[in-house]
N, C-alpha and C positions, 0 to 999 in steps of 0.2 A: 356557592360552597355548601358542601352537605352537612348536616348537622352532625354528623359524626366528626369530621373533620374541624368544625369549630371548636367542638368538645376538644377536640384530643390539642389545638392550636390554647384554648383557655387554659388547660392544665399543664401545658410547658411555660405557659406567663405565668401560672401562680403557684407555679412550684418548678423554680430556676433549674434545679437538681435533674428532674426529671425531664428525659430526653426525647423531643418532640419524635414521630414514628419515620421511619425513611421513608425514601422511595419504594416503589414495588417492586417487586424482584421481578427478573425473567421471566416469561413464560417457562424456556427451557432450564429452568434453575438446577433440576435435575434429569432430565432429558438431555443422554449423552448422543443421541441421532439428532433430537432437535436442536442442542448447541452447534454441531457441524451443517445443519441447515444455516442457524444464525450466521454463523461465522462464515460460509458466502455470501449471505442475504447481504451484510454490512460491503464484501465486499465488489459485489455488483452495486451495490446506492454508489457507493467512493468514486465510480466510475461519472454518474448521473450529476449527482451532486457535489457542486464544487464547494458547501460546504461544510460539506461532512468531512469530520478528522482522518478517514482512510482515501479522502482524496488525493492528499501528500505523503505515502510511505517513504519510510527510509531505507535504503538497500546497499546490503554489505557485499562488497567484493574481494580479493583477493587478486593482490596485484602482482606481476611478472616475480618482484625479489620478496615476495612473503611476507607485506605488509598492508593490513587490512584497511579497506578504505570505506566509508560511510557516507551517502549522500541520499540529499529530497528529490525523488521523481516525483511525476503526475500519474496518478495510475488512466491507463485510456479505456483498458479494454479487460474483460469480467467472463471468461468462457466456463462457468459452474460445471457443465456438463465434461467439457474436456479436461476441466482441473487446469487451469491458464489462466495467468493474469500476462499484460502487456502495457509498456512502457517504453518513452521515445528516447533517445540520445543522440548525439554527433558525432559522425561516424570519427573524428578525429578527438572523441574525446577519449583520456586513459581508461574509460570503460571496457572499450573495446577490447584493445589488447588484456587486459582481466580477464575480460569472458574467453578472448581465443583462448587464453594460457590454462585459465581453470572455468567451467562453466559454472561450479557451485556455488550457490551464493545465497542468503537471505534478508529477507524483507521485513518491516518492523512497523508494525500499527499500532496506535493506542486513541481510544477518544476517552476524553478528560471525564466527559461531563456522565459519560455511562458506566467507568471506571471497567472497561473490556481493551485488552493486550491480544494481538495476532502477533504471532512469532510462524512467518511462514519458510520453508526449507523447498530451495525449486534448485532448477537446473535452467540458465540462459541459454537462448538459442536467438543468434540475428535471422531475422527476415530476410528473405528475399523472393522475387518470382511475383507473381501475382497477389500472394498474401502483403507485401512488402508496399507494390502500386495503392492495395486496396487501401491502406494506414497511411500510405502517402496524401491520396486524393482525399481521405477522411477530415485530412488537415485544414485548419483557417490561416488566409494569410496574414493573422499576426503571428503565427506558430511558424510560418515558414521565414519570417526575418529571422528567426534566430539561426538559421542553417545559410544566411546571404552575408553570415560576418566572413571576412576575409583570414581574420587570425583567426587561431585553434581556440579551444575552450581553455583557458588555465596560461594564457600567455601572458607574460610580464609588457605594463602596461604603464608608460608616465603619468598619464593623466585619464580618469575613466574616458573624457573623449573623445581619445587616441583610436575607440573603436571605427573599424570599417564597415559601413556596410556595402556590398557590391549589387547596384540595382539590376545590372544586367546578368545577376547570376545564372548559372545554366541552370533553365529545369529549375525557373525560380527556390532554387537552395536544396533542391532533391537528393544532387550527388552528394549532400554531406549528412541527407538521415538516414537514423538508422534504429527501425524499430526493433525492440527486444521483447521476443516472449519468452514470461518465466513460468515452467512446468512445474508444476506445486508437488513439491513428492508428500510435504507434510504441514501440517498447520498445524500449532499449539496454542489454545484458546485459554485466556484467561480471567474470567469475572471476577470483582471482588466488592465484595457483598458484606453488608455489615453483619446476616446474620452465619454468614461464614462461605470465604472464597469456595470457588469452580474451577475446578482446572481439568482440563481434558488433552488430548492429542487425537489429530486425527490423520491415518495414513495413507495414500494414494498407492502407492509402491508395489501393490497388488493387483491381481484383474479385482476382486473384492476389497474396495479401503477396510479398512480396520481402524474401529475408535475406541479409547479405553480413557478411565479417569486419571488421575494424575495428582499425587501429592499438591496442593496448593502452596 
């Protein structure tokens, strides 16, 4: 520990009042191009490491009769350059028909410990073709038991070990994934910082994104 640091640790014990210093701020604290560096940087790691708090987003949909649904994906896949993130599901889960009905949807990040909020606005699109094999084959098979259960996702259930699993599934559980890529049109970044929050937006929706600050 440096002696600056001890100093500044002594004089929050002897003088209770007085509030030990925080954390360091950002690099990009005020760097509105380097906050939308950070804020894919965070979410490329999400993808790596499992755990980091943008490895489980939550993603809102919009379902066939207009009522909004919220749930934890895994985020797999991090394309910064094409502005895409991607994530798995079954093909017979109520996901699906959300995306056919409306593809709009958004995503929700937050890690605790850094106190940064991703508030991302995409558009779903299911895979298929080549892209679809490739996110297929990328898969382990503990990821592919979850596609060999016989009931749908959300089936009413006696007893949890009412589940099936079918070992001889076809295409060990293939026919029932169903990768989603979500085209980021916008991302809303949010730090909050003791010596005063960051809020930014940043927008794809153009051949040139555009990023501007944002009332905190």
């Amino acid at each position: 520990m440096s002696e600056t640091s001890k100093d500044a640790n002594l004089s929050a014990e002897t003088n209770p009042g007085k509030k030990a210093a925080g954390p360091p701020l950002l690099g990009c604290y005020d760097d509105l191009d380097g906050s939308c560096t950070h804020a894919w940087a965070l979410l490329a790691r999400g993808v790596k490491d499992r755990r980091s708090p943008f490895h489980t987003p939550s993603v809102a949909t919009i379902t066939p009769h207009g009522f909004p649904e919220i749930r934890t994906v895994v985020l797999r896949a991090c394309d910064t350059d094409a502005h895409n993130l991607r994530f798995h599901t079954d093909t017979r889960s109520g996901k699906i028909a959300d995306i056919q009905q409306n593809p709009n949807a958004s995503l929700h990040f937050y890690d605790h410990g850094a106190k940064i909020q991703l508030r991302v606005r995409a558009r779903l699109e299911l895979l298929t073709g080549n892209a679809y094999d490739a996110a297929w084959n990328a898969t382990r098979p503990m990821s592919r038991e979850c596609y060999q259960v016989t009931q749908s996702p959300g089936s009413p259930l006696s007893v949890p070990s009412d589940v099936v699993f079918d070992a001889d599934a076809t295409n060990d559980g293939a026919d029932h994934f169903a990768p989603v890529i979500a085209h980021v049109q916008q991302i809303e970044w949010l730090y909050l910082a003791a010596r005063g929050h960051r809020r930014a937006i940043f927008d794809f929706t153009t051949p040139e994104p555009q990023h501007n600050w944002l009332v905190p």
